[in-house]
N, C-alpha and C positions, 0 to 999 in steps of 0.2 A: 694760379691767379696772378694778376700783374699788382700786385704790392708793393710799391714804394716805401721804404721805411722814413716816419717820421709822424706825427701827430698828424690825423684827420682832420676837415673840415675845415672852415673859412677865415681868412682874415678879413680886416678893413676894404685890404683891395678885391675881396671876392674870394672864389676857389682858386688853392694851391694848384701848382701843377701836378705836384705829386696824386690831390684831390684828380687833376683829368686824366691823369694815366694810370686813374684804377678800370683799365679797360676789360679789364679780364671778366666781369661781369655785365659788363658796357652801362656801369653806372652812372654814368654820363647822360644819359636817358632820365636819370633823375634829377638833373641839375636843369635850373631854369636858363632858356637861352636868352633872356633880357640881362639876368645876371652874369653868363658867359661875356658879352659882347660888354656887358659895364665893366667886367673885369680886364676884358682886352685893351676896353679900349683905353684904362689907367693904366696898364702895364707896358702896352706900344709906346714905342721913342722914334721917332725918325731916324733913319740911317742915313750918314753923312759920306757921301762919297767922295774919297781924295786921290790924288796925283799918286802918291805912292804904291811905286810897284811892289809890292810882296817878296820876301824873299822864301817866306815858310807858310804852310797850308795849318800848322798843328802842332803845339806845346807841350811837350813833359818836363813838369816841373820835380825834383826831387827837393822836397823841403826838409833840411834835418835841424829839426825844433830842437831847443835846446841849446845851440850856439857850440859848434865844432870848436877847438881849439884849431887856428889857422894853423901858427908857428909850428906844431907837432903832427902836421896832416901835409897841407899844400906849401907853405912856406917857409923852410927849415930856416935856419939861421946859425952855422954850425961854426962860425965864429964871434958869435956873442958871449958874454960872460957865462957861467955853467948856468945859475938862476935865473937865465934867461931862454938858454937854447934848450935846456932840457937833457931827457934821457935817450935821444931817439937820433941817429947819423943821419946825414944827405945820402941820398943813391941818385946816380944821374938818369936820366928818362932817354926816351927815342930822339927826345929835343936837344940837341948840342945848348951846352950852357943854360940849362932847366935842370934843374935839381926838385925830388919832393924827398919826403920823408919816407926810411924806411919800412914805416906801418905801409904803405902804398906802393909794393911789387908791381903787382899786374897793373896799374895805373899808368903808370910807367912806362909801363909798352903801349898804352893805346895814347899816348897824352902829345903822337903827331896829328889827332884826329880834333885837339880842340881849343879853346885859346884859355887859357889861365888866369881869372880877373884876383889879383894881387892888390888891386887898391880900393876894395870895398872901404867907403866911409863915411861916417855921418856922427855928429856931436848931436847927443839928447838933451833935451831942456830937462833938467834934474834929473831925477833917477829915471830910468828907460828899462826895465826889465823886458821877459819875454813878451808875454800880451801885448804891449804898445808896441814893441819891435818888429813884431811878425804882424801886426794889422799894417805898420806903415809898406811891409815890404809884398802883404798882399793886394793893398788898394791900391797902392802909389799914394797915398795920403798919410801925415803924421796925424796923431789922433789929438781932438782938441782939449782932452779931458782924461788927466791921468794921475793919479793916486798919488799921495808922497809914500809910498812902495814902488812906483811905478808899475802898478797893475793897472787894467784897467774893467770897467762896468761890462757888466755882459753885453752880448751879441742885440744890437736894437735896431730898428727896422728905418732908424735914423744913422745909420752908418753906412759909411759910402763902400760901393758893392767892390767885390774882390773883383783881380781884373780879368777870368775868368768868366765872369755874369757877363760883364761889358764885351766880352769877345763871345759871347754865344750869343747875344744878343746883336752885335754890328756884323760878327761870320759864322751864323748859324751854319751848323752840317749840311753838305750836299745831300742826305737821303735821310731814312729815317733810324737815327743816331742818337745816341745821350751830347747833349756839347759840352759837359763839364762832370768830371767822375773823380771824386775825391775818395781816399782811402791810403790805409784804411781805419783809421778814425779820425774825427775831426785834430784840427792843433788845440793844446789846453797846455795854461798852467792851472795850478790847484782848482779851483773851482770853474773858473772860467774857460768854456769851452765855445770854439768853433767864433771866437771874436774877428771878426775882418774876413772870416771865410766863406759869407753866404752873400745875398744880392742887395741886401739893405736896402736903400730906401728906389731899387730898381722894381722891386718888388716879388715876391716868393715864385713865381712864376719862372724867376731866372736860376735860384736858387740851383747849387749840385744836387748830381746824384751820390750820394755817400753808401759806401760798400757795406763799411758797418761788419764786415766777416774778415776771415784770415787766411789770403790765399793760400799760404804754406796749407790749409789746410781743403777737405772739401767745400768747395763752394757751392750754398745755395740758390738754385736758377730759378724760386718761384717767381721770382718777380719779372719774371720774362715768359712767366707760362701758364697758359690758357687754365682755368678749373676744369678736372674730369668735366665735370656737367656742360661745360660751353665749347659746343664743336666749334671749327674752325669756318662751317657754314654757318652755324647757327651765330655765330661773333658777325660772317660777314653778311647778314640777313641784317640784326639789326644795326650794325653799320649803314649799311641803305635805306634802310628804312629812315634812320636818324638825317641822312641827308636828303630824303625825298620830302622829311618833316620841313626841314631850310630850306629847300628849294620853293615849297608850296608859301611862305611867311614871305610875301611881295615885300610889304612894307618894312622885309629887314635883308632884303639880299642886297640892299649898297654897303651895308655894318657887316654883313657878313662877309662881300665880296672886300670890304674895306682893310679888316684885321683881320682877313685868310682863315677863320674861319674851321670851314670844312677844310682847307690843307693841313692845320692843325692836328684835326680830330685823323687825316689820314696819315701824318706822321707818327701819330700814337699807336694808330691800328697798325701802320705795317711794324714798327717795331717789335710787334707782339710776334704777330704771322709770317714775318719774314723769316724770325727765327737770328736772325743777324747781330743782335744784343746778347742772346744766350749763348749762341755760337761764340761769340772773342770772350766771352768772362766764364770760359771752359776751358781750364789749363791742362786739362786731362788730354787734350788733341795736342800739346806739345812732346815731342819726345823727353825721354830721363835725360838724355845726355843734357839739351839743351837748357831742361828745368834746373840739371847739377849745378851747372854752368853760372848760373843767376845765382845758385846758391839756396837751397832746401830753408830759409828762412822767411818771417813775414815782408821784410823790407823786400830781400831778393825775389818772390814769386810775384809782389804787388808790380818792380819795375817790369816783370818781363809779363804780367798784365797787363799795365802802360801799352809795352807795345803794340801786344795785340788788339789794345782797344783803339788806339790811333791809328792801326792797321786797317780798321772794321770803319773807322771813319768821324772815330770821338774827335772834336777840334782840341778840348784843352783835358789831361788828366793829369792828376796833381797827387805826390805817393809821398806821405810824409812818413818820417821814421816812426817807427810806433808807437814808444813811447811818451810821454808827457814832458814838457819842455824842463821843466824841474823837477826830474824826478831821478830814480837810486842810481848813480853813476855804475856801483859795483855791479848793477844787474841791467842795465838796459837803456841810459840815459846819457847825453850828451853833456850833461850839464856839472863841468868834473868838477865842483870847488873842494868837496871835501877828499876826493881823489881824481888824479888826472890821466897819468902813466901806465898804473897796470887795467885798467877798464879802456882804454885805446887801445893795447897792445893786445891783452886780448877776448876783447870782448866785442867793441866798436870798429874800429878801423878794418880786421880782417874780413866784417859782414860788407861795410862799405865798398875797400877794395874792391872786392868778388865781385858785387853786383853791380856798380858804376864802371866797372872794366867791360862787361858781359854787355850791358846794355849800349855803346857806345858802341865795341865789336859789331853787335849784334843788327846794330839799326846802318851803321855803314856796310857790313854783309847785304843785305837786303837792299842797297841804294833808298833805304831811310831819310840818310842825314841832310839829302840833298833839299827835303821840305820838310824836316820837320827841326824844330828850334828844342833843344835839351839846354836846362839850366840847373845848376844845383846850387844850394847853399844853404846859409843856415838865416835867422834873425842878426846875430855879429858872431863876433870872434870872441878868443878867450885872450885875458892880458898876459903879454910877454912876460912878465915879472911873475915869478912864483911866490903864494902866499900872501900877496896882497887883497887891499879889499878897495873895489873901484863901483859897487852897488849897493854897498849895506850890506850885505851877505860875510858870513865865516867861512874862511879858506884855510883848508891844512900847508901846511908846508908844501905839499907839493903838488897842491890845488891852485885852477886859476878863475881869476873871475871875468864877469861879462866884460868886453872889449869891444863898441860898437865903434871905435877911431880908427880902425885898419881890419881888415879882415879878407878874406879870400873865397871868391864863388868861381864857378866853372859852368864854360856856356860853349856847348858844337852843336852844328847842325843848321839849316835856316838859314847860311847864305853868312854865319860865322865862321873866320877865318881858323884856317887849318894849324896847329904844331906851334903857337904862337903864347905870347908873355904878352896882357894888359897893363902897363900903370907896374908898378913898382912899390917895394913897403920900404922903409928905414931900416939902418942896420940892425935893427931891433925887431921891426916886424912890430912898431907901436903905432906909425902914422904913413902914409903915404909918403913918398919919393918922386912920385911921378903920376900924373893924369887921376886925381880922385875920382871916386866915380859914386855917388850917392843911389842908392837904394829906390828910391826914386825913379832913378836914372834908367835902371837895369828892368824898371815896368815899363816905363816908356819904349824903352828898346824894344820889349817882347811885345806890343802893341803894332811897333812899325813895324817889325818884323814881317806882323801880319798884312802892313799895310793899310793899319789904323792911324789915322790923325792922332798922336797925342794929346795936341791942340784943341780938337773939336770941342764944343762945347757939349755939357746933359747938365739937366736940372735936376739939383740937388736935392732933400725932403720938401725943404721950405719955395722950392720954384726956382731957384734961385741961378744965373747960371756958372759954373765951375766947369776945367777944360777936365780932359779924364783924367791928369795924373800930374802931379805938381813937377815932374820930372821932366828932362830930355833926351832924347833918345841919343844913344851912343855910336854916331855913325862908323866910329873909328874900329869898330868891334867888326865889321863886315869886310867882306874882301872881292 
């Protein structure tokens, strides 16, 4: 049966999507179509057509919650005082004069395929921990309400949609496709889970599909397969039947022909009978070599998931590290204050390496990178100075803490210039040198990328109108 995981039944705006893609029993037969088409019709937005050419069809996002340390990963600094530069040498890459860290070997060989953004930056109005970080760098929006913790309130239906919604909703899938596949679990710090990552006030209807499983392990496919009891005739019997019901309701075929409707109800169904959904989130059709390759881990089988789901026709999937933004450095967490050195060396970085090397290889192998836009990064960076305390948080000696004033993401593919250095850090690796570039900034970019107006306007919960992303797209990133 086609199961979507997540709570049943209706909100404010009507039935969930997840509620119309329980087709597997074509429960949808049970849903009232005055309420189908009210709920359409709150949830349709006009699509705004711009000037901008596209350079990319399709997004993988690689989010690592938790806040990488820059300095000891992408931006060594191997002449700075020791408390600053750390435990870890420069090794030069495929790039003359690009140097990374030597936690990152295989990086290093693929790093003439992408451009190296060096001057992530952004000043937080008082404390900015992870929750408010990662909402701003998933909306394009800083959050207007935020704790003196710098946490923030859970996930509200008044929060403006990750930019993920907003792209499934302006470049829905050519066929019938998931447009947004998060995995494999929401981002969270402590309690607070999935803040900035769902469609907010777009409304549930745009919401991801969340895997919710662990591909390193078997995945299961019921959510892509029919119940024994419902043949593949008997689905498409009353599939017809359901549209000959619309077709006969005169007084509702301009609302139907209006909000598409029956195309709706047929991108559900074929995703079911196509088999095309179940097919790419079956890692079992990839060979060992290539699954080694990614690396036998959760983060590693989720990227070389990504692929194949971008492959199948997904527009945006978004593969965050697994664990929780604040959580045990020694065992799985990015978040090194009370240890930094030996959970990079070896615990995080070698998982990274492997699979951010593989997936880059992988997707230029295949003439991938030519449309699809890959972005990695974290909410910020970690501060240069060992042992200090820049968030209210306690740092060991050779702990660091949250650095949202310089930091380092990495973006190929999508019409992103090839073997290339963005912006520049301080001989510190504390603040920018050259070209900042705001968080903001780098939504905007993957917006145009697609050939989204950053600009255009949507109306907010309250009507109100706001462009998509406070940011600017970064033309200088393109080549």
């Amino acid at each position: 049966m086609l199961s979507i995981p997540g709570r049943p039944g209706c909100t404010c705006e009507g039935p969930t999507r997840r509620e119309l893609l329980r087709i597997g029993g074509l429960s949808l037969l049970g849903v009232s179509l005055p309420d189908i088409l009210g709920w359409q019709a709150r949830a349709a937005s006009s699509k705004t057509d711009t000037k901008i050419k596209p350079t990319a069809k399709s997004v993988i996002l690689l989010f690592l919650q938790g806040g990488p340390s820059h300095i000891d990963i992408w931006d060594p600094k191997p002449n700075a005082p020791s408390n600053i530069r750390g435990e870890f040498k420069a090794i030069p890459t495929k790039v003359a004069g690009i140097q990374v860290s030597e936690t990152m070997p295989m990086l290093a060989d693929q790093l003439d395929k992408v451009t190296l953004i060096r001057s992530m930056s952004y000043t937080p109005s008082g404390l900015f921990n992870h929750t408010a970080a990662m909402y701003q760098m998933m909306t394009g929006w800083p959050p207007d309400k935020v704790s003196p913790s710098g946490q923030l309130e859970p996930p509200s239906p008044r929060d403006f949609p990750h930019m993920a919604c907003q792209i499934g909703r302006l470049r829905p899938p050519e066929g019938p496709m998931l447009p947004f596949v998060e995995m494999p679990r929401p981002l969270q710090e402590s309690n607070v889970i999935g803040k900035g990552g769902a469609a907010g006030f777009l409304g549930r209807a745009f919401d991801p599909y969340r895997l919710y499983q662990d591909p390193n392990k078997d995945v299961r496919l019921d959510d892509f397969t029919l119940r024994p009891e419902v043949s593949r005739d008997r689905l498409k019997d009353r599939f017809e039947l359901l549209k000959g019901i619309n077709g006969s309701m005169k007084d509702l075929e301009t609302a139907v022909s209006s909000y598409a409707l029956n195309d709706y109800y047929e991108k559900a169904y074929d995703l079911v009978l196509s088999g095309k959904a179940r097919q790419a989130f079956d890692l079992n059709l990839e060979p060992d070599k290539v699954r080694d390759r990614y690396g036998r881990t959760t983060f590693g089988q989720s990227a070389l998931l990504a692929r194949r789901l971008i492959e199948a026709g997904t527009r945006f999937v978004q593969v965050n590290w697994p664990s929780v933004a604040n959580g045990n450095p020694e065992v799985d967490a990015w978040d090194t204050h009370a240890a930094n050195f030996g959970p990079l060396k070896n615990l995080h970085c070698p998982v990274l390496d492997r699979t951010l090397s593989a997936l880059i290889e992988d997707l230029d192998q295949r003439g991938m990178l030519s449309d699809t836009l890959l972005v990695v990064t974290g909410e910020f960076g970690r501060s240069p100075k060992l042992g200090v305390s820049t968030s209210g948080n306690t740092n060991s000696p050779d702990g660091r803490d949250h650095w949202p004033y310089c930091y380092t993401a990495v973006a190929a593919g999508g019409g992103v210039k090839r073997g290339v250095q963005y912006g520049a850090s301080d001989a510190q690796a504390s603040s920018p040198s050259d070209k900042p570039l705001h968080p903001t900034d780098l939504v905007a970019t993957i917006y145009y990328a697609l050939g989204i107006d950053p600009q255009m306007e949507v109306l907010n919960d309250l009507k109100q109108p706001r462009p998509l992303v406070e940011g600017t797209p970064v033309l200088g990133l393109f080549g």
